[in-house]
MARPAGU-254630 format. One record per residue (C-alpha): residue in three letters; x, y, z. Coordinates in steps of 0.001 Angstrom, whole numbers, padded with zeros to 6 digits, always signed. Each point is the difference from the previous one (the first is absolute). Layout:
N
ALAXYZ;...
***
This chain:
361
UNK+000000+000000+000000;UNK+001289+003325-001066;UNK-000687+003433+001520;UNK-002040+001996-002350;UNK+002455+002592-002160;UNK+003113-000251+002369;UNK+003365-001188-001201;UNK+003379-000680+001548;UNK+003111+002171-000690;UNK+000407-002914-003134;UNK-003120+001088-001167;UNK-001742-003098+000882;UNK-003157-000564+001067;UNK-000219-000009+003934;UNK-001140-003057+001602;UNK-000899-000228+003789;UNK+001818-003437+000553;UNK+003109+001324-001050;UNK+000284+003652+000309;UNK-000754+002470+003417;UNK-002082-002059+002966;UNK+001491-000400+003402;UNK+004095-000250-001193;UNK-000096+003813-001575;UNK-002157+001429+002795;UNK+002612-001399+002459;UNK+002900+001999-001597;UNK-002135+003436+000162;UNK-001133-001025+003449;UNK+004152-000192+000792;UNK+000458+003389-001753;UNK-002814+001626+002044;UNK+001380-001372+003545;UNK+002863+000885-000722;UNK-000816+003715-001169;UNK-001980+000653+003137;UNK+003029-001257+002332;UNK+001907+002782-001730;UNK-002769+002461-000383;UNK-001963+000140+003158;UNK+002915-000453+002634;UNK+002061+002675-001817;UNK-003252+003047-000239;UNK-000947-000596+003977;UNK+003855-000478+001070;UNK+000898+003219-002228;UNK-001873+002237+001830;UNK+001610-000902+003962;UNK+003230+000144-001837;UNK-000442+003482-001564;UNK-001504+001552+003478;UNK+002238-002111+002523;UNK+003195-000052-001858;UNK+000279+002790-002467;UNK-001874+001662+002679;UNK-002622+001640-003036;UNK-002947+001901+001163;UNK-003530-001919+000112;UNK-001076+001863-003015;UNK+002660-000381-002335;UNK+000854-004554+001588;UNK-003814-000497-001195;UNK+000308+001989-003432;UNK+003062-001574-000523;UNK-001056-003614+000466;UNK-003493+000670-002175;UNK+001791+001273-002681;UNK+001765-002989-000387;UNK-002390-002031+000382;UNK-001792+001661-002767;UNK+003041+000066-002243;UNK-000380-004024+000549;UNK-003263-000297-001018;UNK-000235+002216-002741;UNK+002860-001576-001905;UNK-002211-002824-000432;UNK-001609+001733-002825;UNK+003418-000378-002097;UNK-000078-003555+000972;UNK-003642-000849-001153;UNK+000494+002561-002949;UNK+002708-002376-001386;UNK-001590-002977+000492;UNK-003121+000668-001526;UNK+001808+001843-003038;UNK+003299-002907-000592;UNK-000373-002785+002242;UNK-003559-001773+000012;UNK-000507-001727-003616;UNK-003860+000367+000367;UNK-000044+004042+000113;UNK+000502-001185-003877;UNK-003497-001224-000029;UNK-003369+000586+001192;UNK+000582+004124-000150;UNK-002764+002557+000824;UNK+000247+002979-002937;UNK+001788+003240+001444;UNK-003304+001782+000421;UNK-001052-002688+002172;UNK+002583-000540+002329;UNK-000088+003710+000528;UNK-003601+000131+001201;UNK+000931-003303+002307;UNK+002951+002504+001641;UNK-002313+002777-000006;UNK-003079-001616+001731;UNK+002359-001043+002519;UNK+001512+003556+001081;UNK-002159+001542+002554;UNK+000349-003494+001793;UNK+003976+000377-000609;UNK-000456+003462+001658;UNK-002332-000357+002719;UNK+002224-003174+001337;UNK+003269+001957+000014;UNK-001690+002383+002175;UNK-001098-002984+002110;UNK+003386-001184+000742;UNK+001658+002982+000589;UNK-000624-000349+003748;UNK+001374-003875+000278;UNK+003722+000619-000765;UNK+000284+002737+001794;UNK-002138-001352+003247;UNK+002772-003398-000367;UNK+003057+002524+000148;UNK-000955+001556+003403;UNK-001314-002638+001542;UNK+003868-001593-000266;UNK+000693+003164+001468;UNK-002332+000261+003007;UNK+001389-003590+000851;UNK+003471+001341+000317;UNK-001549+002220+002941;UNK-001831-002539+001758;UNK+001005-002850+001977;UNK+000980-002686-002347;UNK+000867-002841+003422;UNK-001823-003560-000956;UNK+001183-001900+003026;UNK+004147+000103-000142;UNK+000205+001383-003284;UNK-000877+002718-001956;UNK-002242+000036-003008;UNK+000864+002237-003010;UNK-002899+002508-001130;UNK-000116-001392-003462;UNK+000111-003165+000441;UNK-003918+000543+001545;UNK-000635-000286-003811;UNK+000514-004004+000090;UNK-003169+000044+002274;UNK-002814+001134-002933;UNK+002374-002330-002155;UNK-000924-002556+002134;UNK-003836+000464+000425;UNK-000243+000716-003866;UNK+001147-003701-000727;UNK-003002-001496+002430;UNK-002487+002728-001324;UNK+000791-000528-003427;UNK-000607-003848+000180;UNK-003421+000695+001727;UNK-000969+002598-002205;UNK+000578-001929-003420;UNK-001429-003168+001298;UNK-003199+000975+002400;UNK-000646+004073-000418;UNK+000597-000069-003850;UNK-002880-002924-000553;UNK-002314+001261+002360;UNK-000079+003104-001710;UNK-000128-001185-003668;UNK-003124-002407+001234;UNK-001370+003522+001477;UNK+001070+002579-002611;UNK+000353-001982-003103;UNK+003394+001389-000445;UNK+002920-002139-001550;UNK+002435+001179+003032;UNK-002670+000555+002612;UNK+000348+004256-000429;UNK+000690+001838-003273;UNK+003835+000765+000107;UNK-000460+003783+000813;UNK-002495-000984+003119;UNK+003244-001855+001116;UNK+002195+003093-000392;UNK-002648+002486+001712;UNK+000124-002211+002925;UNK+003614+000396+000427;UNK-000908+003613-000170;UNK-002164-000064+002468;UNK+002181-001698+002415;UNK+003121+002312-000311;UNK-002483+003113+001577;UNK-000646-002455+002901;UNK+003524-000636+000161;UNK+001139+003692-000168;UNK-002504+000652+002809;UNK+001276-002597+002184;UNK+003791+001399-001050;UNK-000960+003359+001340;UNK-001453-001334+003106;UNK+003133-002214+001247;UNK+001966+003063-001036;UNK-001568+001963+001783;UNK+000306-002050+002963;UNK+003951-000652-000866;UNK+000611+003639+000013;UNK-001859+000439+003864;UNK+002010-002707+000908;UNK+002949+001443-000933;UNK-000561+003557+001005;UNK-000594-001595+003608;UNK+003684-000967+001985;UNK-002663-001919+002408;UNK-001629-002048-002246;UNK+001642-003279-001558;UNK+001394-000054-003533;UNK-003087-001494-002137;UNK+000551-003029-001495;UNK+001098-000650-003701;UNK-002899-002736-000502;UNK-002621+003067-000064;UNK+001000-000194-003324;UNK-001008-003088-001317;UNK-003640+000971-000565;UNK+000745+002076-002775;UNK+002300-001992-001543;UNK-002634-002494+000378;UNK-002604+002238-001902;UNK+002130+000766-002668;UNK+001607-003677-000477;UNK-003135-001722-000102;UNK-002193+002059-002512;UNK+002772-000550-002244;UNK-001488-003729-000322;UNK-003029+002151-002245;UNK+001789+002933-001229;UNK+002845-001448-001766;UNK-001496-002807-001482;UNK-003132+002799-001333;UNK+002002+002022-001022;UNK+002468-002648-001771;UNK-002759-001655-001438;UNK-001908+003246-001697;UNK+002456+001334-001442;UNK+001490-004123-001364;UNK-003432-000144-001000;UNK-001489+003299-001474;UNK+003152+000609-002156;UNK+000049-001461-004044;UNK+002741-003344-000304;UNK+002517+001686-001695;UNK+000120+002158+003623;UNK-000307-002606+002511;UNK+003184+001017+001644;UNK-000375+003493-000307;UNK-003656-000505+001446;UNK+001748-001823+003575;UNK+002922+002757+000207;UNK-002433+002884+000106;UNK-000867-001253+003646;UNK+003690+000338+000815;UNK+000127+003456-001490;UNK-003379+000666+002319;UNK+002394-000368+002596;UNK+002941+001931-001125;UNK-001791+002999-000828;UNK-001755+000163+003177;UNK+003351-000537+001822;UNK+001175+003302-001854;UNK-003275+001517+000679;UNK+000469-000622+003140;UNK+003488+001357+000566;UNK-001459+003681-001494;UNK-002797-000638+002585;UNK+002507+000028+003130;UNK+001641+003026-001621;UNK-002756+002024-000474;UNK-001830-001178+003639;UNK+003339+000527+001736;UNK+000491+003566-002001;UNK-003034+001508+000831;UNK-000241-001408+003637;UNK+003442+001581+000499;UNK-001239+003580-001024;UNK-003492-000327+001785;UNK+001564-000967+003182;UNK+002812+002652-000420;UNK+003075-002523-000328;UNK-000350-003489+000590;UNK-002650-001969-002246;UNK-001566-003603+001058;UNK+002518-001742-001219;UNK+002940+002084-000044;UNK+003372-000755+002494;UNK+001731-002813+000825;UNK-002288-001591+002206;UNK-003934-001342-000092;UNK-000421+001413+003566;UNK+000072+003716-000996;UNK-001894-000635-002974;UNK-003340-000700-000615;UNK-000517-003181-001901;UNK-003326-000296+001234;UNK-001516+002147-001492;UNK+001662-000361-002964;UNK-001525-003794+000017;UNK-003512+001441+000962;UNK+000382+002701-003408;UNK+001263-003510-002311;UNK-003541-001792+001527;UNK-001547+003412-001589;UNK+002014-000555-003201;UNK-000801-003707-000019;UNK-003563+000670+000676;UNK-000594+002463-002979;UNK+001934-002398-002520;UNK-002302-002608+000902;UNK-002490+002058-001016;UNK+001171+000884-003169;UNK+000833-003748-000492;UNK-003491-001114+000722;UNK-000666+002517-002254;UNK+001884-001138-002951;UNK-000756-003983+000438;UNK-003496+000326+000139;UNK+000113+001834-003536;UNK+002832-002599-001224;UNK-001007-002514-002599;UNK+001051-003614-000384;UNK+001340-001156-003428;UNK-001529-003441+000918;UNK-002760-000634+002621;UNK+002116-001148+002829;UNK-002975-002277+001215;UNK+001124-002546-002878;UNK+003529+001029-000081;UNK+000941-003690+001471;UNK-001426-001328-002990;UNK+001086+001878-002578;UNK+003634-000960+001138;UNK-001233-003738-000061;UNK-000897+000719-003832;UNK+003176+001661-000604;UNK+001886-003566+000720;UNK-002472-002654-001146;UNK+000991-001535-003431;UNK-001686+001359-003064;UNK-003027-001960-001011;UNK-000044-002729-002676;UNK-001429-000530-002442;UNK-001956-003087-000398;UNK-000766-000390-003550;UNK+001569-001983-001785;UNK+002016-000023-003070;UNK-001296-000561-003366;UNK+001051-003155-001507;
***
């Protein structure tokens, strides 16, 4: 059985027995472990190392580490760009006309937009939470527990979630909504959405209590585990937000831009990285001037700043980009009902039919 108009790099015709399954999976699964070890440990661990030992100010350690972070992500684009365009044999086939494809991109803007905005908040929420940790205590017993490495916890609980979701939430709701994954993609991405304002809120409120804490020489040093709710909020919504957002834009893009299509997620996050960097520039900026020389998150230290409120104004930000998401996936419109989306990928791999007449003699 061959898959319907896809060939190898020989320009044969694909067959599933042979070609992809479980033995190419495993290498990208390799490639992606592997990327994260790099990736993750290096953006939380950046930001202690900036403020701690190239003693940088809180402003510019968090701008610093986004920025990178975003330079990261957006470079995927190249990446995807060349695959789609030199690499993958079947770009050659099954191509949408230019005008098309241009409409497909189009169409999916304002939900490009509106989810930039979205994550703006999430990078730069990650970046000072490493840094609150490194003013809290950070004892577990005997030793002492580094402030990013509260990230493996979300890690952790995204594993058991995810199996639980895919095999018991996900049927439940296609039985109850008719939907192919249970929610529409962009109902899995406005949930995140919704959970990083809940998280922001609860940010604000430990900080809040952090900075009492620590403007009081009575009161104990408040414990680095405070933390570990938001890093639970933001590590476990990534078990619908990633895979939506991965998924749309797989999905919604024309074959000859599959790769392009699952980059553009990665750019989501780059640019909001950079939008957020401008966002602590302009907050700390105009804080500093209002207040008549020292802005919320200007200095050396969190204490004398005002992170706080700085989280409470990003649950503001948050809370108006959902909006304007909601506003922009309600009007979006599927190129392919996703209620039957399950089986037109059965359809795309089932042999072509035969045909049963027979020859003349």
């Amino acid at each position: 059985m061959a898959l319907q108009d896809f060939i190898d790099w020989k320009g044969r015709s694909v067959n599933p027995k042979r070609h992809g399954g479980v033995k190419a999976t495993m290498f990208i699964y390799f490639l992606i472990v592997m990327t994260n070890m790099g990736n993750i440990p290096t953006m939380l661990n950046i930001v202690s190392f900036l403020h701690g030992t190239m003693h940088m100010g809180v402003a510019d350690a968090s701008t610093t580490a986004t920025n990178f972070y975003g330079a990261l992500c957006v470079f995927s684009f190249l990446g995807a760009f060349i695959s789609d365009s030199y690499i993958k044999r079947f770009y050659t086939i099954l191509i949408f006309a230019p005008v098309e494809e241009a409409k497909i991109i189009l169409r999916m803007l304002p939900v490009f937009f509106s989810s930039v905005l979205g994550y703006v908040p999430i990078p730069l929420l990650l970046t000072f939470t490493v840094q609150q940790g490194g003013t809290m205590d950070t004892r577990l017993g005997a030793t002492n527990v580094p402030p990013a490495s509260l990230f493996i916890m979300p890690i952790i609980f995204q594993i058991l979630i995810l199996v639980i979701y895919d095999r018991a939430i996900v049927p439940w709701l296609s039985r109850a909504t008719g939907y192919a994954g249970g929610i529409t993609h962009l109902q899995r991405v406005g949930v995140r959405f919704a959970s990083n304002i809940v998280a922001l809120g609860v940010a604000a409120v430990v900080e809040s209590h952090r900075r009492d804490r620590a403007s009081s020489s009575a009161a104990p040093t408040m414990s680095v585990f405070w933390l570990t709710t938001q890093f639970f909020l933001l590590g476990v919504t990534d078990v619908t937000s990633f895979v939506g957002l991965l998924e749309f834009f797989s999905s919604e893009a024309s074959a000859g831009m599959k790769s392009i299509g699952g980059a553009v997620f990665f750019c989501i996050l780059g640019v909001a990285s950079w939008l957020g960097s401008f966002l602590i520039q302009v907050v700390d900026r105009a804080t500093t001037r209002h207040s008549g020389g020292h802005g919320w998150l200007d200095g050396s230290s969190l204490n004398a700043g005002r992170l706080d409120l700085f989280y409470w104004l990003l649950a503001l930000f948050g809370l108006v980009s959902f909006v304007l998401y909601l506003f922009c996936a309600c009007r979006y419109t599927y190129s392919h009902d996703p209620r039957v989306q399950s089986t037109m990928e059965e359809d795309r791999v089932s042999p072509a039919p035969m045909n049963h007449k027979e020859a003349p003699v």
